[in-house]
C-alpha positions as CSV (number, residue, x, y, z in Angstrom):
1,X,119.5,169.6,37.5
2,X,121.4,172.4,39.2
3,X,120.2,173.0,43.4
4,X,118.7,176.3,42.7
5,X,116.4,175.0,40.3
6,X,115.5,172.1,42.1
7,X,114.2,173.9,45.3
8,X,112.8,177.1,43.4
9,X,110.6,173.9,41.7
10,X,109.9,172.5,44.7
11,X,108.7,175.4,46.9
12,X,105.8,176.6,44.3
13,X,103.6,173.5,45.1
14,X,104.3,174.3,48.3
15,X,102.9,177.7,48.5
16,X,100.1,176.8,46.0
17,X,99.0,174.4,49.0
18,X,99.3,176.2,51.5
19,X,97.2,178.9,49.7
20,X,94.5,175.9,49.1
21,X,94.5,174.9,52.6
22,X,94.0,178.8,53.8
23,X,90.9,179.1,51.3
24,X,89.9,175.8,52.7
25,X,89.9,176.7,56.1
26,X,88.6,180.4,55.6
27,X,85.1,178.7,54.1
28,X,84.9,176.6,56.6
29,X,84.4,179.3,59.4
30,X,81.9,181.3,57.4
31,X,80.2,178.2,56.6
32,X,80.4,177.6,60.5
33,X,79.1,180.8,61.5
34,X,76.2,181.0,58.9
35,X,75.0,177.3,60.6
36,X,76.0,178.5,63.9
37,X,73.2,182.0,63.1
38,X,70.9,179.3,61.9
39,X,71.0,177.2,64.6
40,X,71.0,180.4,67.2
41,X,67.4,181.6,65.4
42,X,66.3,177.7,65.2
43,X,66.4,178.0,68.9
44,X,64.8,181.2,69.7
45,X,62.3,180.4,67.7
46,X,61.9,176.7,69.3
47,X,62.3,178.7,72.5
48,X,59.1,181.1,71.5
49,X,57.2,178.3,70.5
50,X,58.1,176.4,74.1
51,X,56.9,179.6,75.9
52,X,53.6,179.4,73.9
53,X,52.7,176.0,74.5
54,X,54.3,174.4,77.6
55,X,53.7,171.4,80.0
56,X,52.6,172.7,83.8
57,X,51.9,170.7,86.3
58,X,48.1,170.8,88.2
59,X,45.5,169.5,90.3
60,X,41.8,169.1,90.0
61,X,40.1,171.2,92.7
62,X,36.5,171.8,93.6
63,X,35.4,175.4,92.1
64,X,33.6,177.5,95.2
65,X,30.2,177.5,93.8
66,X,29.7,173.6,93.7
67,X,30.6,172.8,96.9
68,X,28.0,172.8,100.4
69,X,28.4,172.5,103.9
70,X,25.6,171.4,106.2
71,X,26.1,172.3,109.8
72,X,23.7,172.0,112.6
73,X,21.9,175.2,113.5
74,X,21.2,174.2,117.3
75,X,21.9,171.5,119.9
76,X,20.0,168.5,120.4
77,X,19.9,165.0,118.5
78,X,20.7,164.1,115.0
79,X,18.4,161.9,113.4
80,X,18.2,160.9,109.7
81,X,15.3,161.6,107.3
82,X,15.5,158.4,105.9
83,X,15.6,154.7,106.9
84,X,19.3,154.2,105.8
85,X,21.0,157.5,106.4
86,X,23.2,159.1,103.6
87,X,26.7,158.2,103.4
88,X,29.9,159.1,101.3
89,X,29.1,158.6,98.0
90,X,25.0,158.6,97.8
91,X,23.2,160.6,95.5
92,X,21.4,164.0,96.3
93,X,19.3,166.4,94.6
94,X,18.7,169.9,95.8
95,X,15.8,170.1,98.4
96,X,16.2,166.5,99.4
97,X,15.6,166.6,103.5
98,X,19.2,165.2,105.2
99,X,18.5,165.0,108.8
100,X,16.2,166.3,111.2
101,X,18.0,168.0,114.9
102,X,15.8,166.9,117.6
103,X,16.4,169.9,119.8
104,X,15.9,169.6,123.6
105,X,17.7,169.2,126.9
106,X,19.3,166.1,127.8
107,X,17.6,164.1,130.7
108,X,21.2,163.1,131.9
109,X,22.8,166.1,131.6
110,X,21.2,167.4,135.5
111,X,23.8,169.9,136.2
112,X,23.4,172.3,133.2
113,X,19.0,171.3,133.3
114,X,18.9,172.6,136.5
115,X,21.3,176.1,136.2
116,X,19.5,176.9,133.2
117,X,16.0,176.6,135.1
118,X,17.2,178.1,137.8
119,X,18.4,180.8,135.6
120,X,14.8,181.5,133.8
121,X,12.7,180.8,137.3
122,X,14.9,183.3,139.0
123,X,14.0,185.8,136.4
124,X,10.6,185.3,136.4
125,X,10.0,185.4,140.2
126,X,11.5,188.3,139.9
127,X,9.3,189.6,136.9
128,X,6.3,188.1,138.9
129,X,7.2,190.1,141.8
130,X,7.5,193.6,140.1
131,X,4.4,193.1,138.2
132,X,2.6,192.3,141.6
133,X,4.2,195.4,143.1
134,X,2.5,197.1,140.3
135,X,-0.5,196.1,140.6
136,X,-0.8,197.3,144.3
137,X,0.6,200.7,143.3
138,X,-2.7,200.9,141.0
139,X,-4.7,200.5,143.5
140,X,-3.7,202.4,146.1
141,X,-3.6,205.1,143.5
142,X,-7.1,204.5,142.6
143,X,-8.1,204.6,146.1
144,X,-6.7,207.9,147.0
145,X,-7.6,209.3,143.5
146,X,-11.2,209.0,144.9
147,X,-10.2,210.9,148.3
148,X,-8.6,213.7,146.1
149,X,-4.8,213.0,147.0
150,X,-3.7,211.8,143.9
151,X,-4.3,212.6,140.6
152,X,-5.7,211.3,137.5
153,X,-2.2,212.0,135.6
154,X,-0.3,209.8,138.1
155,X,-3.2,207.0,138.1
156,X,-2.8,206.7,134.3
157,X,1.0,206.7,134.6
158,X,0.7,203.7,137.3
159,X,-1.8,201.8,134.9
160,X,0.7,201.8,132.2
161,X,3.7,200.9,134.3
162,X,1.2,197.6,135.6
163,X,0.6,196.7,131.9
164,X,4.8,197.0,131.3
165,X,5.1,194.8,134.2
166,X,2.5,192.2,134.0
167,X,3.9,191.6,129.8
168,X,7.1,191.1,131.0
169,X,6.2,188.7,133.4
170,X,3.8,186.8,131.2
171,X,7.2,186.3,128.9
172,X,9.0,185.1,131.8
173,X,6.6,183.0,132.1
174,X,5.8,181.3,129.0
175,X,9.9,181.2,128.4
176,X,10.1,178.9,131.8
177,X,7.0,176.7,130.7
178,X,8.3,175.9,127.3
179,X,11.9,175.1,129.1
180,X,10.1,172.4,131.5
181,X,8.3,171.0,128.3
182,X,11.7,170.2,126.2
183,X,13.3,168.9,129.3
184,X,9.8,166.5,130.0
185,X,10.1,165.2,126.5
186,X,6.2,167.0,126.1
187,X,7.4,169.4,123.5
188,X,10.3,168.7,121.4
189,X,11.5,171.1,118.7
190,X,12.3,169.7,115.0
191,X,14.6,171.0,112.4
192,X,14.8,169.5,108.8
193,X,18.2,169.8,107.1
194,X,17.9,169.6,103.6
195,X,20.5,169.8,100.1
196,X,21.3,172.8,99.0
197,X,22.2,171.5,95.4
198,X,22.8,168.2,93.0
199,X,25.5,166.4,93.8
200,X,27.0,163.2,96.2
201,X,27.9,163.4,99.9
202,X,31.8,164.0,100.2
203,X,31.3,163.7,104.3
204,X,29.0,162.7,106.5
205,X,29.7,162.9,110.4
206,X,27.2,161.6,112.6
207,X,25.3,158.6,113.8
208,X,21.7,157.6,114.3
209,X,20.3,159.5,117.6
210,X,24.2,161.1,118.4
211,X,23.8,164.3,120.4
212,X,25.7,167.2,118.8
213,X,26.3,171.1,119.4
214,X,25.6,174.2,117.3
215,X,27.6,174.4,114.3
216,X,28.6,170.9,114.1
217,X,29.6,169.7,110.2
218,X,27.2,167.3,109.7
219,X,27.2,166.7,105.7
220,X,30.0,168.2,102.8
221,X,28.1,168.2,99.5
222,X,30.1,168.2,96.1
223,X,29.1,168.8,92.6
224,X,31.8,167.4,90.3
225,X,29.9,168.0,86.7
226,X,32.3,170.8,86.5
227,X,35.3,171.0,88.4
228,X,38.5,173.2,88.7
229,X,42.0,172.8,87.9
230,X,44.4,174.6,89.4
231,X,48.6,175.4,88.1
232,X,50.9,177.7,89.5
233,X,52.3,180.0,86.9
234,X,55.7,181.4,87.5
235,X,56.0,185.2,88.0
236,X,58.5,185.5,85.0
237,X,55.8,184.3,83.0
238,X,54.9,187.0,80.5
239,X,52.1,185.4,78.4
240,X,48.8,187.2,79.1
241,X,46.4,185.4,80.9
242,X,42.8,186.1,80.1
243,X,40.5,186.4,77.0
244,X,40.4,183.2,75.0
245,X,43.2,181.2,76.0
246,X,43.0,177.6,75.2
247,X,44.2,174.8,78.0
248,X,44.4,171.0,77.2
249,X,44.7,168.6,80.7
250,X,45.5,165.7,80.4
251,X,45.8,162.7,83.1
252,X,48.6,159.7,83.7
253,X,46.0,158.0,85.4
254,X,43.4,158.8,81.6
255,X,46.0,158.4,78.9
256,X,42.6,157.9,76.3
257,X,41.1,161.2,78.0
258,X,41.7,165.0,77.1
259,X,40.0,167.6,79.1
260,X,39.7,171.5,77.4
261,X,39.7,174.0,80.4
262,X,38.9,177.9,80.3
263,X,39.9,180.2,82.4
264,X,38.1,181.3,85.8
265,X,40.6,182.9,88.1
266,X,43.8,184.4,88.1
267,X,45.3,185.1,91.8
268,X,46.5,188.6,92.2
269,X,48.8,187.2,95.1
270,X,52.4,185.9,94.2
271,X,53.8,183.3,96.6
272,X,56.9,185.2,98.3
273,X,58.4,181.7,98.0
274,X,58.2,180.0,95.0
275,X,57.3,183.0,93.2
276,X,54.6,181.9,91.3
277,X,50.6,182.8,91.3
278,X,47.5,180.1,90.8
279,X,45.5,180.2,88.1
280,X,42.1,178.3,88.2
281,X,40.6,176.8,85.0
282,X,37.0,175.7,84.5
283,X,36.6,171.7,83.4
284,X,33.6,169.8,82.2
285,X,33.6,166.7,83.8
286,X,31.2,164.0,81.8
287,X,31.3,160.7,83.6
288,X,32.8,162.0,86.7
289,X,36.1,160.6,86.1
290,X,38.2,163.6,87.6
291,X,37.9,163.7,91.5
292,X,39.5,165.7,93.7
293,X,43.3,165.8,94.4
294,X,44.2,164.0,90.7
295,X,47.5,165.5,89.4
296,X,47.4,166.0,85.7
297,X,49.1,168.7,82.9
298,X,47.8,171.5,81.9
299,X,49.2,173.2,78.0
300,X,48.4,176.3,76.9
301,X,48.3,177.6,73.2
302,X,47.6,181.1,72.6
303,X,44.5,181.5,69.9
């Protein structure tokens, strides 16, 4: 076979491969970019549906209306209203009496006894004194309204100036009296404390016959039939956050448990830090498994 023909015969299967290959490699790249759009929506739709239900992390929190403080309205001593008094963890219903404050001065304490009797004697010698002063005035009115050098007018406004006098004293008085009483033990003023609603003692701070000051927190009441949940939602978040939106919490510590929550707050105050806002959901509580401070994950699924 002559050269010529031998390479003219050679070269065609050549090209013709080279042709194949081309085709080959130009389907390939549409194929590519046709999985490649696929895969793109796949994931903005996975994306969308990850933005409509997602994982955030929470806390169970008491919700303001089931909680109650009792603190003591005056001074004096704390004494139980029952044989054993309530601790953490007991039982109450609303209107069950808590602890009764003894109130009166304390024997021992002779340094503020005797400034405050001092105080209310001083005041009262001195009411006594004006109201005696009073009295005379009247008198010697009376006297020389007989005689002609004083008038009726003035002995009437005298009279009336004795009677302001002689009430102001008798206050004095009685205030004094009922201040030597507490401090003799004779008359001793009781206050009941009582529950303000259903629930079990969270705190209790006191002990049989301790002496305690005004506003003292003596009991911390909690209802946990229903408590709240709290997440923090970032800012970004665009999903609106009212009307009918569904929440499932669950617990690490209750795998076999699943809690639905509805919504009860939404803070209108970002954090400047973390950027985010709380959001407070509503949770039945049957058995009282949840307590306080239990970290657990909130999802949301919009209806």
């Amino acid at each position: 076979m002559e050269p010529s023909k031998a390479m003219a015969h050679t070269s065609a299967p050549r090209g013709k491969s080279r042709r194949v290959k081309w085709l080959a490699a130009r389907s390939a790249v549409a194929l590519a970019r046709r999985w490649n759009g696929l895969l793109a929506l796949l994931f903005i739709l996975s994306g969308t549906a990850f933005a409509q239900r997602s994982l955030i992390l929470g806390k169970v929190e008491p919700l303001p209306s089931t909680v109650a403080e009792i603190y003591s309205p005056a001074d004096g001593r704390v004494l139980a209203a029952r044989e054993e008094p309530y601790a953490v963890g007991d039982a109450v219903k609303k209107g069950d009496p808590l602890a009764v404050i003894e109130h009166r001065y304390n024997l021992h304490d002779l340094s503020h006894m005797g400034t405050v009797r001092w105080e209310l004697l001083s005041v009262m010698l001195d009411a006594r004194r004006v109201a005696t002063k009073a009295r005379v005035d009247r008198e010697k009115a009376e006297r020389l309204s007989r005689l002609g050098s004083v008038s009726e007018r003035d002995v009437q406004a005298l009279r009336a100036a004795e009677q302001v006098a002689e009430a102001e004293f008798e206050k004095r008085r009685v205030l004094l009296e009922h201040q030597d009483a507490q401090v003799q033990g004779s008359e001793i003023t009781r206050r009941g404390l009582f529950s303000t609603l259903d629930g079990e003692i969270s705190y209790a701070s006191f002990t049989q016959g301790q002496l305690i000051t005004e506003g003292v927190l003596l009991y911390r009441i909690v209802d946990r039939r229903e408590v709240g949940f709290a997440a923090r939602f970032p800012e970004a978040d665009s999903r609106p956050l009212g009307g009918k939106l569904a929440a499932r919490i669950r617990f690490d510590g209750l795998p076999d448990k699943e809690y639905t929550g509805t919504l009860e707050t939404v803070s209108p105050v970002v954090d400047p830090e973390s950027r985010t806002r709380t959001v407070l959901f509503r949770v039945k509580n049957p058995g009282l498994l949840l307590r306080y401070g239990m970290v657990g994950r909130l999802e949301l699924a919009a209806p």
